[in-house]
C-alpha positions in Angstrom: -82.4 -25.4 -1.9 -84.8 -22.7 -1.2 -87.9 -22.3 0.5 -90.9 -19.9 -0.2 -93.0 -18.0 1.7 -96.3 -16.1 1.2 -96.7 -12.9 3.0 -99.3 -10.6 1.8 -98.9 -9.6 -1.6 -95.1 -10.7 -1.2 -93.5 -13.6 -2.4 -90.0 -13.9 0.1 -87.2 -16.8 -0.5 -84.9 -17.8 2.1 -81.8 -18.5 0.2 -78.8 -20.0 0.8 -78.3 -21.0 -2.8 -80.6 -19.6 -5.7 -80.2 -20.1 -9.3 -82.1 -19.0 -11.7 -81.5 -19.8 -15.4 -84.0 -17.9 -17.9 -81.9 -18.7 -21.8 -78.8 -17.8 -19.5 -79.9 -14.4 -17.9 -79.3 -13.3 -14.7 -81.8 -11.8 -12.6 -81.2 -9.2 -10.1 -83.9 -9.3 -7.4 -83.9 -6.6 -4.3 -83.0 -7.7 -0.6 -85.2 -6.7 2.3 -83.9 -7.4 5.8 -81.8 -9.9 4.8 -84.3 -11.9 2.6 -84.4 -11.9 -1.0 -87.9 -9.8 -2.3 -89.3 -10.9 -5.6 -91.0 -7.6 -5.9 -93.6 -5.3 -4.5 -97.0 -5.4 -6.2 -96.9 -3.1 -9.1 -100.6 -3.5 -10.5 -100.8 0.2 -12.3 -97.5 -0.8 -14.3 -98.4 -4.5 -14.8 -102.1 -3.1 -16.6 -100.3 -0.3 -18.4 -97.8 -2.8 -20.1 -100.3 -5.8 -21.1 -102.4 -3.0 -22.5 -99.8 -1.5 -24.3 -98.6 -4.8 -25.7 -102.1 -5.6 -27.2 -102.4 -2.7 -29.2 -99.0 -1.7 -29.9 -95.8 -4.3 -31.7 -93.4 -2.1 -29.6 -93.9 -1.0 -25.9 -91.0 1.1 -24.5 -90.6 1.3 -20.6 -88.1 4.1 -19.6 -86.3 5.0 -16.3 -83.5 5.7 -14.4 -81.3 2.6 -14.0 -82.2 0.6 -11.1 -85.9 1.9 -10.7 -87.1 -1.8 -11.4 -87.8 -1.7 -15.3 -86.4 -5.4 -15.8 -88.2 -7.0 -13.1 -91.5 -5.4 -13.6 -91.4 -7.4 -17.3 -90.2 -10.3 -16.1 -93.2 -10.6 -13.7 -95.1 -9.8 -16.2 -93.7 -12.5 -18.2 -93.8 -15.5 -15.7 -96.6 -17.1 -17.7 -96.4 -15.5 -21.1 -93.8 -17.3 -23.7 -91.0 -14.5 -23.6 -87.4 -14.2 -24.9 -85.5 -11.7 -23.3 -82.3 -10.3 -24.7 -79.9 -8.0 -22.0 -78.1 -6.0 -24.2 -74.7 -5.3 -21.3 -74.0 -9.4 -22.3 -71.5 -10.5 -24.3 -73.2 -13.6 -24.7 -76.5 -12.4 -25.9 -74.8 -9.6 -28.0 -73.2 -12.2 -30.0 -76.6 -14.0 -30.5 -77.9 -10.6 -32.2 -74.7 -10.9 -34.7 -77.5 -11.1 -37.3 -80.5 -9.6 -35.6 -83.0 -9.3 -38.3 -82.5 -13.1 -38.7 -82.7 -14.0 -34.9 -85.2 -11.7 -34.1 -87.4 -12.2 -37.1 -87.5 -15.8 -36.0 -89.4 -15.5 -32.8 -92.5 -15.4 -31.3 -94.7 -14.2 -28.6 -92.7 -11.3 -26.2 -89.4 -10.2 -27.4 -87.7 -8.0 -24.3 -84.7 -5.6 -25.5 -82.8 -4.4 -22.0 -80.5 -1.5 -22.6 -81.6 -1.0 -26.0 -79.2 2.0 -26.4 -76.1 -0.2 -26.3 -77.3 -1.5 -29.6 -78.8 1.3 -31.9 -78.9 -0.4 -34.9 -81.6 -2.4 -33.1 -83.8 0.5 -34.3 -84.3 0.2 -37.9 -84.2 -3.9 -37.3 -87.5 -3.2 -35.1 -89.0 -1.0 -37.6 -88.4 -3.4 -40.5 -89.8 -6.4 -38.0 -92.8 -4.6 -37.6 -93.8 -3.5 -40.9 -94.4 -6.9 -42.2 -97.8 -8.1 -42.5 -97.2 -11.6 -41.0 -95.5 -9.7 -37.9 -97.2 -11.1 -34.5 -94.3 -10.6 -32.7 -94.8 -7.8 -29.7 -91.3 -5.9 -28.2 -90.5 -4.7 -25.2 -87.4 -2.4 -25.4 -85.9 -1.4 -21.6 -83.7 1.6 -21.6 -82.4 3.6 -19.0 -83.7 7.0 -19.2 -81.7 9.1 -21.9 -82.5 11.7 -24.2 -80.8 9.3 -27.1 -82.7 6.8 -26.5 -85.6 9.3 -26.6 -84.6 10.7 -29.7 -83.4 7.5 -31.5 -86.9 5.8 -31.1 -88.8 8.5 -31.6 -87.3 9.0 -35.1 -87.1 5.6 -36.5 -90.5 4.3 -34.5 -92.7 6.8 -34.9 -96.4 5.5 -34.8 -95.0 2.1 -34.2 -94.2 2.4 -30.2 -96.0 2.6 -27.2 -94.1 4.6 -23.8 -94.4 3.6 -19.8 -92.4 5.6 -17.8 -91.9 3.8 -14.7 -90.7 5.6 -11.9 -90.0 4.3 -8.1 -92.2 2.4 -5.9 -95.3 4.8 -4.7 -97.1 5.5 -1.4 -99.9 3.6 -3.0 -97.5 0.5 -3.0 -95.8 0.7 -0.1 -98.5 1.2 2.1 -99.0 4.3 4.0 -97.5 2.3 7.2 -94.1 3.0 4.9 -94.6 6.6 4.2 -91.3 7.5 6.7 -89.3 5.1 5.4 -90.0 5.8 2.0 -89.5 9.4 2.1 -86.1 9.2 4.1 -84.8 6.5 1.6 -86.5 6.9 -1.6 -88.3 5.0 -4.2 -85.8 3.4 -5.5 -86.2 -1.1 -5.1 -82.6 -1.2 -3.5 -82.7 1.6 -1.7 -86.2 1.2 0.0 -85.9 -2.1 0.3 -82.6 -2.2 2.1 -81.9 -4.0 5.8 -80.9 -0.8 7.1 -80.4 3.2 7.1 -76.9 2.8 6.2 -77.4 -0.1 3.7 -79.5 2.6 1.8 -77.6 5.1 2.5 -74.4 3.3 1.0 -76.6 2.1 -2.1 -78.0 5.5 -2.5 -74.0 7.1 -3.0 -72.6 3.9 -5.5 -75.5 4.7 -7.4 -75.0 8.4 -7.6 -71.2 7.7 -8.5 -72.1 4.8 -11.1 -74.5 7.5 -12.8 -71.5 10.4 -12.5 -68.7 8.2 -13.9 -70.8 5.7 -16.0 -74.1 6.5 -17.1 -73.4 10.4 -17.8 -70.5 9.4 -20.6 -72.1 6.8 -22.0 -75.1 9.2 -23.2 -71.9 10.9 -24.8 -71.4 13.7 -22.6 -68.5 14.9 -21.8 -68.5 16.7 -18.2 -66.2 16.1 -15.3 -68.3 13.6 -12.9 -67.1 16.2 -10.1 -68.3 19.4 -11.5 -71.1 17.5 -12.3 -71.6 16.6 -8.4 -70.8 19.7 -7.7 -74.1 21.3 -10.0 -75.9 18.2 -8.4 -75.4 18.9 -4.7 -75.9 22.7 -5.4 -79.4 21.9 -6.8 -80.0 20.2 -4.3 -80.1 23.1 -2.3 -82.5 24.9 -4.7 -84.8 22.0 -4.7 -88.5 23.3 -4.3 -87.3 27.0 -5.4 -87.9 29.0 -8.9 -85.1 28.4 -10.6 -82.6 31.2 -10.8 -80.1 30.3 -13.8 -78.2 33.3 -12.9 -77.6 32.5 -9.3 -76.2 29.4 -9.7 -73.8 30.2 -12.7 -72.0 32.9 -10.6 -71.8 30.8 -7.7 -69.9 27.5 -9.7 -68.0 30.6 -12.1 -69.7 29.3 -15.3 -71.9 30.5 -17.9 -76.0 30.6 -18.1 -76.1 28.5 -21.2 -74.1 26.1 -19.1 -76.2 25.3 -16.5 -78.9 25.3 -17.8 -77.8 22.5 -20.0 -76.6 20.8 -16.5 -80.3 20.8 -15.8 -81.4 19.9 -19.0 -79.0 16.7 -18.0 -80.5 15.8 -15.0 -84.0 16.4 -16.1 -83.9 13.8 -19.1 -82.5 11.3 -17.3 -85.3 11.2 -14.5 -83.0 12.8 -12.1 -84.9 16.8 -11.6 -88.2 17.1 -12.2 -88.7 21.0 -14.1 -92.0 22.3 -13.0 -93.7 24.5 -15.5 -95.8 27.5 -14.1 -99.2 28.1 -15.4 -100.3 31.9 -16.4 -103.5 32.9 -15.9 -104.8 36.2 -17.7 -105.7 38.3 -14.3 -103.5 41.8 -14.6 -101.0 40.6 -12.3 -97.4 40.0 -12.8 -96.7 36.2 -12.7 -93.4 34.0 -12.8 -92.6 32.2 -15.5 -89.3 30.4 -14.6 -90.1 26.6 -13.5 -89.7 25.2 -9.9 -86.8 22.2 -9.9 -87.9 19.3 -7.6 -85.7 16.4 -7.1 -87.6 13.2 -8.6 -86.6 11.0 -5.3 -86.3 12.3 -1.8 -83.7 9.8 -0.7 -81.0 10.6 -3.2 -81.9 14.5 -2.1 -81.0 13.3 1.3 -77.8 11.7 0.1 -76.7 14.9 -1.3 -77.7 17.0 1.3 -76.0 14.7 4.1 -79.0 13.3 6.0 -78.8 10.0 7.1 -81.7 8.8 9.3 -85.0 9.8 9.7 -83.8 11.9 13.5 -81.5 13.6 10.9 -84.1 14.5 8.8 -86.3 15.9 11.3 -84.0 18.5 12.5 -83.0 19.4 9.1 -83.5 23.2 7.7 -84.5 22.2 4.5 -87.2 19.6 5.9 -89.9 21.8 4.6 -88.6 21.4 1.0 -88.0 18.0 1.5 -91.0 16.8 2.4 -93.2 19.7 0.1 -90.9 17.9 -3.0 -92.0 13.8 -1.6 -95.3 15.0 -1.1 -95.5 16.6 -4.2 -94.2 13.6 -6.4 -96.2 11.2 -4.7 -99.5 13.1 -5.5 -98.0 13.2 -9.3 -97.1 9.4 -9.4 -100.7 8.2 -7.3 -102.8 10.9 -9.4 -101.2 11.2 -12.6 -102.6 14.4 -14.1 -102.2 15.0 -17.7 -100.5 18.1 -17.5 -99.5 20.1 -14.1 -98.4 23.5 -13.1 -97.5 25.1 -10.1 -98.5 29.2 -9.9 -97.0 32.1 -8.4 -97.2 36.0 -8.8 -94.5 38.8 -7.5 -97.0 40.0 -4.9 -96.4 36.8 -3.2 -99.3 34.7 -3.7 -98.9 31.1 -5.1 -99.9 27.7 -5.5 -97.8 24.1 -5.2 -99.8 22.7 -7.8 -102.5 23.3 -10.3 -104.3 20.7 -12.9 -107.1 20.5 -14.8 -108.9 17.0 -15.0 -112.5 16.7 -16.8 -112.5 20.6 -17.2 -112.5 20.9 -13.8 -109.9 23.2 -12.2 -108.0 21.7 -9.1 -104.8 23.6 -6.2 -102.7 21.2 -4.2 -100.2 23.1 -1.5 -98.1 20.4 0.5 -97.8 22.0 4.0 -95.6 20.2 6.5 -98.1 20.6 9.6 -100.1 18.3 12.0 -103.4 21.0 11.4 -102.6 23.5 8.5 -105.1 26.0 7.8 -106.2 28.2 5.4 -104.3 31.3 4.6 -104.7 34.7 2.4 -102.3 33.1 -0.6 -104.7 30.3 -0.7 -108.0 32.3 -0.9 -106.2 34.3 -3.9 -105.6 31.2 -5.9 -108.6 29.8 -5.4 -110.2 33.2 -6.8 -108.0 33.9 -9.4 -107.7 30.9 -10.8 -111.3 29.7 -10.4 -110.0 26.5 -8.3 -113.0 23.9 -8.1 -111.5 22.5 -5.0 -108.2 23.1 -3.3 -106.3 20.5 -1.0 -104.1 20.9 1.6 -101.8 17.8 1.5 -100.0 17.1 4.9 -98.5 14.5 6.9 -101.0 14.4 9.5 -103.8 11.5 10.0 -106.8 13.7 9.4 -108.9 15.1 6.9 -111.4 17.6 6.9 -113.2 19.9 5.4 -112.7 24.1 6.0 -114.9 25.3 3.4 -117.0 23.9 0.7 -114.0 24.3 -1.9 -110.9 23.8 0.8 -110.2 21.2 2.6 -106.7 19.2 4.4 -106.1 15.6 3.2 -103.0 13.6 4.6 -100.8 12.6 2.6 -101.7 8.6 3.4 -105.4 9.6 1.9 -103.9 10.3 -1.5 -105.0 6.9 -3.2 -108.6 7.1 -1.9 -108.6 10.6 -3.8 -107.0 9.1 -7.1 -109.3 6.1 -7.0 -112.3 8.8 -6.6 -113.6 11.0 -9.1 -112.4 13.9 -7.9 -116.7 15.4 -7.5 -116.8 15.0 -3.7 -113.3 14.8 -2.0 -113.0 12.6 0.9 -113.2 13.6 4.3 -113.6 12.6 7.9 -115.7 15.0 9.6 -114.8 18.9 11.0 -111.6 19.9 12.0 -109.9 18.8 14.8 
């Protein structure tokens, strides 16, 4: 027996005994203070997929493992006529002994999970799809890999649609959750957990399960403890140029090595590789990326901070928070295509994109009241900046000049739902 309860957007079960049977699949739903969560609100996703599903006969959603991939299609499937395959059973491996057959045979939503276990799965799809009575629409779930990247890009070409899906968002949480999601991260279990150390202890199995396990089965062989090693040293480098060089001589290994380290890490969702944009101006400019981590709270594991008090007093706190702030911005805006910009005489910018051929500068400063400094005025000049904000973790925006102006990090969603032409404020500066 179970009871339901409505609270907001929420749906919450007090359990004592829940079964679920869907043709014989379990499903893994996150806990929250002791309660069992059927999901936060994931309307961006939610629209992205039924779109991709009406125009395209194969959608693939990619992520790291345990970023919510699964559950987001089986909300969207709780009134939709959907089959759903999870590829890591032995039972419904042995139903796709013929797959042509089986999957040829069905209709409406077809859901692959873990796709990659399977790869002959590939050409079966592209055969499916290519006949003219097809009306059958995939869904293939994969955790993030470059194979899987590879393998559908090659045999589905022009036949697939991708979603990245990423963690939850500020603009789901709610920016009443901003501490708590930057401490633990954006990952369901992890955010969602009763406590510090509950997320703290999910946040180190999963690191291990993606050392031992997910690492070889992408067919790379690499010690899982050299790899922690690289892991925890990048973590040290996280908002910084990278600096290949550096970091070989300090683990005694070669540049070609660790660079393919972070090649790793970076196609599995893990690092996020910065690009820097160069601007024709006569000065000199870098051109090695900045390395963010993708979520703050497994930064945190690997940097040993374990509560927010932790955190606080932390010298790398600026970093920290510049990274969250950063990928927040990037997951809430979504720009095309985004840079970050920096020249040797010591002016820069966090982040630069161009939307509408307009010309827009973030820089995340952690500050109650940043102002304006010389580094900013440069970039705006240089790079002909239509408007420059200063993110920060404040409550108050305003306005310095007519094409600078602080926004807190909390505000981020009114920007994205804007059109970018007059950015929001609340009056002068306090």
């Amino acid at each position: 027996m179970y009871k339901v309860e409505i609270l907001s957007t929420h749906i919450i079960f007090n359990v004592e005994v829940l079964v679920t049977e869907c043709l014989n699949i379990r499903i893994d739903i996150p806990i929250f203070q002791g309660k069992i969560v059927s999901m936060i609100d994931r309307p961006f996703y939610l629209e992205n997929l039924s779109t991709a599903l009406r125009r395209s006969h194969i959608t693939a959603v990619l992520g790291p493992r345990q970023c919510g991939k699964t559950t987001l299609v089986r909300m969207f499937g709780t009134d939709k006529p959907v089959t759903f395959f999870d590829l890591e059973s032995q039972p419904d491996l042995q139903r796709l002994q013929n797959p042509e057959m089986v999957l040829g045979s069905l209709k409406g939503i077809v859901v692959l999970d873990e796709i990659q276990n399977l790869p002959i799965l590939f050409n079966v799809l592209r055969v499916l799809v290519d006949r003219p009575e097809n009306r059958t629409r995939f869904v293939i779930l994969g955790s993030a890999s470059p194979e899987l990247i590879k393998k559908v890009s090659e045999t589905l070409a022009g036949r697939v649609e991708f979603i990245e899906l990423t963690g939850f968002d500020i603009h789901e949480t709610g920016g009443e959750n901003c501490q708590t999601l930057w401490l633990r991260g954006g990952f369901p279990r992890s955010f969602l957990a009763d406590s510090d150390d509950d997320s703290l202890a999910w946040r180190e199995g999963f690191i291990r399960t993606f050392l031992e396990r997910d690492i070889p089965q992408l067919g790379i062989t690499i010690p899982s403890s050299a790899m922690r090693r690289f892991w925890t040293m990048l973590a040290h480098y996280h908002g910084q140029i990278w600096n290949a060089s550096e970091i070989s001589r300090s683990m005694g290994l070669s540049d070609k090595t660790v660079r393919s380290y972070l090649d790793i890490l970076t196609g599995t969702f893990m690092i996020h590789q910065l690009q820097p944009w160069y601007e024709n101006i006569g000065k000199r400019q870098v051109k090695s990326p900045k390395i963010y981590f993708r979520d703050s709270g497994l930064l945190h594991s690997l940097i040993n901070i374990h509560d927010y008090h932790t955190l606080l007093g932390h010298p790398r706190i600026g970093a920290s928070w510049e990274g969250f702030a950063l990928n927040q911005f990037l997951s809430v805006v979504r720009p095309e295509q985004c840079y970050f910009w920096s020249t040797y005489s010591g002016a820069e910018l966090d982040l630069f994109f161009l939307r509408r051929g307009r010309r827009y500068g973030v820089e995340f400063k952690f500050s109650e009241a940043p102002k304006a400094t010389r580094s900013m005025q440069i970039a705006i000049n240089d790079l002909k900046l239509d408007h420059l904000w200063i993110v920060h973790p404040g409550k108050h925006a305003y306005p310095i000049d007519d094409t600078l102006s602080v926004l807190p990090l909390t505000q981020i969603p009114d920007l994205a739902a804007g059109d970018f032409s007059s950015p929001p404020v609340e009056g002068s500066a306090p």
